[in-house]
C-alpha positions in Angstrom: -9.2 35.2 -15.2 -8.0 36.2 -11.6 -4.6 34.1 -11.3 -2.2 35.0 -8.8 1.6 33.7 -8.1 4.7 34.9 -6.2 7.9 34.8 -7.7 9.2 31.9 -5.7 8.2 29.9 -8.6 4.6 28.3 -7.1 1.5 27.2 -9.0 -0.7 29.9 -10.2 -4.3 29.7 -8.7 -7.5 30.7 -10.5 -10.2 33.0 -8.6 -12.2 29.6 -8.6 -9.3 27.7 -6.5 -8.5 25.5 -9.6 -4.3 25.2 -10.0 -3.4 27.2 -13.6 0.4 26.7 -14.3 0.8 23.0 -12.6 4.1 21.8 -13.2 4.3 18.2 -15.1 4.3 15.3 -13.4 2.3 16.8 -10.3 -1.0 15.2 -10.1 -3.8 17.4 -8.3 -5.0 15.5 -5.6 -8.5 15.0 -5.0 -10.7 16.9 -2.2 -11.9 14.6 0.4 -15.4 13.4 1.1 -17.9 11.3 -0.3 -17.6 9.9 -4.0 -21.1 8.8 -4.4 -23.4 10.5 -6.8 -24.9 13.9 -6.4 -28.5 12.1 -6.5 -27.6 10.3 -3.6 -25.5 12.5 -1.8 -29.1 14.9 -1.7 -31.4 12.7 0.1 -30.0 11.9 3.6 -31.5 8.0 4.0 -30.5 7.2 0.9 -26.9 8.4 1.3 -27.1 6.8 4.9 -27.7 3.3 3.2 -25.4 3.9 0.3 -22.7 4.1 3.0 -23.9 1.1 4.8 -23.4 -0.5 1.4 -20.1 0.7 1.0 -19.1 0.0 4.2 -19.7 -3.4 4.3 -18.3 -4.5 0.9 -15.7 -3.2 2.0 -15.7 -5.4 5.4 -16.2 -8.4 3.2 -13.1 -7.6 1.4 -10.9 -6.5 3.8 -11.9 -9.7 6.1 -11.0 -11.5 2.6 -7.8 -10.1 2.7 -6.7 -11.1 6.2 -7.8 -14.3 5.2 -5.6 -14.6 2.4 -2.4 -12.9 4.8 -2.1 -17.2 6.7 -3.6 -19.1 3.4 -2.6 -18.7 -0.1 -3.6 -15.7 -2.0 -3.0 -12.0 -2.4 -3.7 -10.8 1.2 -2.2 -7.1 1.6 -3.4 -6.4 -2.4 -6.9 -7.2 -1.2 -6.9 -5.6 2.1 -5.3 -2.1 0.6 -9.0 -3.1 -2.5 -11.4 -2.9 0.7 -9.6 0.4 2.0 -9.7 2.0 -1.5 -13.7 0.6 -1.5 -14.4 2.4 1.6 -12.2 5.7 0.6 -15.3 6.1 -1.8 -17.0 7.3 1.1 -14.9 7.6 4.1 -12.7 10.2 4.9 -10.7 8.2 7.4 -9.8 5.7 4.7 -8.9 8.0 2.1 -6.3 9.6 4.9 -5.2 6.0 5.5 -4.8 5.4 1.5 -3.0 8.9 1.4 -0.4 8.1 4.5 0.3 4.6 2.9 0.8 5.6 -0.4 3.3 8.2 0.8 5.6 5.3 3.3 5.1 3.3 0.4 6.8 5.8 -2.0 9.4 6.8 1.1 10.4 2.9 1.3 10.7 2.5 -2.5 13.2 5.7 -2.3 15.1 4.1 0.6 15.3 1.1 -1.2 16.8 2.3 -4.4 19.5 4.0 -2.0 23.3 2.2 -3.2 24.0 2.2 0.5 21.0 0.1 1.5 21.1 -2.2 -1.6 24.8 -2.9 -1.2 23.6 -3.7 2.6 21.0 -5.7 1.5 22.8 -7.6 -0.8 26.1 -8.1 1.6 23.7 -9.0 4.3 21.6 -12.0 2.1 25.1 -13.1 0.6 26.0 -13.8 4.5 23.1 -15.3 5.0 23.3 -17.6 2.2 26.6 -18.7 3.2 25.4 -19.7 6.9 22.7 -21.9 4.8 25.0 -23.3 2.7 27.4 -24.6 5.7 24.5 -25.7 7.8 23.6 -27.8 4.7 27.2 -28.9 3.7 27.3 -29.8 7.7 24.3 -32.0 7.5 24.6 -33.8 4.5 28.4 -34.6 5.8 27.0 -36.3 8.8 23.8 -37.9 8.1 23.6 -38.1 3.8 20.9 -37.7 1.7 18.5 -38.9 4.6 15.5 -37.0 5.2 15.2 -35.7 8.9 12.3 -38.0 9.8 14.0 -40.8 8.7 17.0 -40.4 10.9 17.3 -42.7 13.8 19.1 -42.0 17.2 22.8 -42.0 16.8 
């Protein structure tokens, strides 16, 4: 086996391009392109109409999706299931899946910062107290009465 490595500590690489000494918790990514089978990948009009396919379930469940974002139901979970359905076969949507999944980690590491949870949590407790003064302040002045029950004072 041809391996070679520097001694700055990076991943060992085989003669075939396959990663020898990954360190843990690294996951290899995948290459890009097409996921479909090799059977269908070799005959052009086939391949053409298994992306077709693809494409449009994809379509169907991304229009789903957006739906779902006004109405009840899991909008942006279905939307990010029709990009992952056409990242089978596109290589724009695989980048797109890629670039979200990497703001998505970013934001979950921003949020876990003490400085922006203590922010977060100072800047809801504030918000909270404007509520409950706005409430006190109604409730002082016209009861328990709903709003479009109140007549012209």
């Amino acid at each position: 086996m041809n391996t070679g490595s520097d001694e700055l500590g990076e991943v060992a690489v085989a003669a075939d391009g396959t990663k020898v000494n990954e360190p843990a918790g690294e996951s290899q990514e995948q290459g890009l392109g097409s996921k479909a089978p090799e059977f269908i990948k070799a005959r052009r009009v086939l391949h053409l109409s298994w992306q077709v396919g693809v494409f449009v379930i994809g379509l169907a469940v991304v229009g789903a999706g957006i739906v779902m974002l006004p109405l009840p139901g899991p909008g942006w979970v279905v939307i990010f299931g029709g990009m992952a359905i056409w990242a089978t076969e596109f290589v724009w949507a695989q980048l797109v899946l890629r670039w979200t999944k990497r703001k998505v980690t970013e934001a979950a590491q921003r949020a876990l910062d003490p400085k922006v949870r203590r922010r977060n949590i100072i800047l809801t407790s504030i918000g909270l107290v404007i509520i409950g003064v706005l409430l006190g302040i109604y409730l002082w002045k016209f009861g328990m009465a709903m709003p479009w029950n109140i007549k012209d004072q």
